[in-house]
N, C-alpha and C positions, 0 to 999 in steps of 0.2 A: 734912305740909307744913311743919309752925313746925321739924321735927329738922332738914328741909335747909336751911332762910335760917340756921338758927344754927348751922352746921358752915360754908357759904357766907360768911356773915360774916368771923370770922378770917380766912379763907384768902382771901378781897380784902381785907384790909386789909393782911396780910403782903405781897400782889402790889404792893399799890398804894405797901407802905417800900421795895421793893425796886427800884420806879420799871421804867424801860422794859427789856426785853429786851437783855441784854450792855452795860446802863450800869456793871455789877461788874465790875473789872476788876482781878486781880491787881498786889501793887506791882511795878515794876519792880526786877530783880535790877540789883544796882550792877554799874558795869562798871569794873574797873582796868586802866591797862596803865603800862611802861616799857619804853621806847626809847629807843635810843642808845648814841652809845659814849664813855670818855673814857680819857685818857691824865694820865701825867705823870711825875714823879720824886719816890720817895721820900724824906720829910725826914728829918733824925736821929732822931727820934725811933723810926725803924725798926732803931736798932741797925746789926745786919750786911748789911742790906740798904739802907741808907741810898746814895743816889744812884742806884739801879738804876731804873729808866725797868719801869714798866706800863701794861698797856693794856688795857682791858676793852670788852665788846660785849656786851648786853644786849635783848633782845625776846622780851617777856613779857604777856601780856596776859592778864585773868579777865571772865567774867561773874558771876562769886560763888557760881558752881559748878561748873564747869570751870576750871581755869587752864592755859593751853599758853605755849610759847616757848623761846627758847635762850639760851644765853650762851656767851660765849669770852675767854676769861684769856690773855694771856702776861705773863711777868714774865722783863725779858730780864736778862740777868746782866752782872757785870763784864766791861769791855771786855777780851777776849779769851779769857773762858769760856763756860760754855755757859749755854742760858737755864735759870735755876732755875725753873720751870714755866709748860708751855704745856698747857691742855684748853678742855675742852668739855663741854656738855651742855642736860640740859634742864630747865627748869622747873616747879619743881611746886606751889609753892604764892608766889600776890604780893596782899600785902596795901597799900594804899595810903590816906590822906587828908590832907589838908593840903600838899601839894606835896613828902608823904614817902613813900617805898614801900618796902616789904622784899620783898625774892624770893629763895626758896630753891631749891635742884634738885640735884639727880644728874650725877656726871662722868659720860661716857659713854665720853670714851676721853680718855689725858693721861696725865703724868710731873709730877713734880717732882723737883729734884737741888739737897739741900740739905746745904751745906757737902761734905767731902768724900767724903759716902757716895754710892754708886753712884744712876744714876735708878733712882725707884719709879713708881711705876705706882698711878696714884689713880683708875682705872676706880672708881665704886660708892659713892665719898665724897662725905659730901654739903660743901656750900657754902652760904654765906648771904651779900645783898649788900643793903645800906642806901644807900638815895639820899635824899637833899635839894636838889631842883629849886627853884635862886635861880636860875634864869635865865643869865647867864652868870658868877655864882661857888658853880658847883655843890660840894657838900661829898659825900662816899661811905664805907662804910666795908665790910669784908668779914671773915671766919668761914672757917675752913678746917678741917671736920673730920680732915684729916690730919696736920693738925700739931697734934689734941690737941681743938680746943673744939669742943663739945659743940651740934651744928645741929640745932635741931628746925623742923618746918615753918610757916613765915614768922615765926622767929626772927632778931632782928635784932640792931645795937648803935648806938652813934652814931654818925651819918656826923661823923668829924673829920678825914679824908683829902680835901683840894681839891685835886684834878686841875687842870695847866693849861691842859687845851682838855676842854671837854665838849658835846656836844650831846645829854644823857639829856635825857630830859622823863617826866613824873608826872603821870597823870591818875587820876583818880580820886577 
């Protein structure tokens, strides 16, 4: 009889740290997203593309282990050429905190026609995009693995590109 009370013992006392039945409760997984779209016109500092008007779309969401969503790029071109890249795709990895997100993803279908070589076709290249959600003096910046830099997932840079109209928003 004293081997079961002292086997008994521990085993209510552990029941009794562990308190009542499903008061343990895993933390919750964080949740990010970005939404929204913004436009605007390139400053000098863009070189050859200085004054060309883009536009971006963005919706992306994680729970910190899934991440889904899309995006869509145009970048229209000088007046009376063609747009130097319009795509799309999807996202695949968005990391966010403090009213700043990164999201990276996959073209899924798109062109780019840059300077006078014929369109290419950027199906499969990845992209990366940087927000800073000020509310209404959003900042953004973006990665284009096809023109060379080097995208890993929810690789970012500084958002120093202000759009003149934005409505993204950063949670997480």
């Amino acid at each position: 009889m004293k081997r079961t009370i002292a086997l008994a013992t521990p085993i209510a006392a552990l029941a009794l740290l562990a308190g009542p039945a499903g008061a343990v409760t895993a933390p919750e997984a964080p949740m990010y997203s970005l939404r929204g779209s913004a436009s605007g016109t390139l400053p000098e500092s863009f070189g050859q593309w200085a004054g060309d008007k883009v536009r971006f779309a963005i919706d992306a969401r994680s729970d910190g282990a899934k991440t889904r969503g899309t995006f869509d790029v145009f970048h229209a071109g000088k007046p009376g050429e063609p747009a130097v890249g319009e795509f799309q795709g999807r996202i695949s990895c968005l990391v966010a905190a403090d009213g700043i997100a990164v999201a990276t993803g996959v073209i899924t279908k798109g062109h780019v026609t840059i300077g006078d070589k014929p369109a290419m076709d950027v199906t499969g290249k990845k992209v990366s995009f940087t927000v800073h959600d000020k509310g209404r003096r959003d900042t953004m910046f973006w990665m284009w693995e096809f023109l060379g830099a080097p995208v890993n997932d929810c690789q970012g840079t500084v958002p120093v590109f202000r759009p003149s109209k934005s409505s993204l928003k950063v949670k997480g």
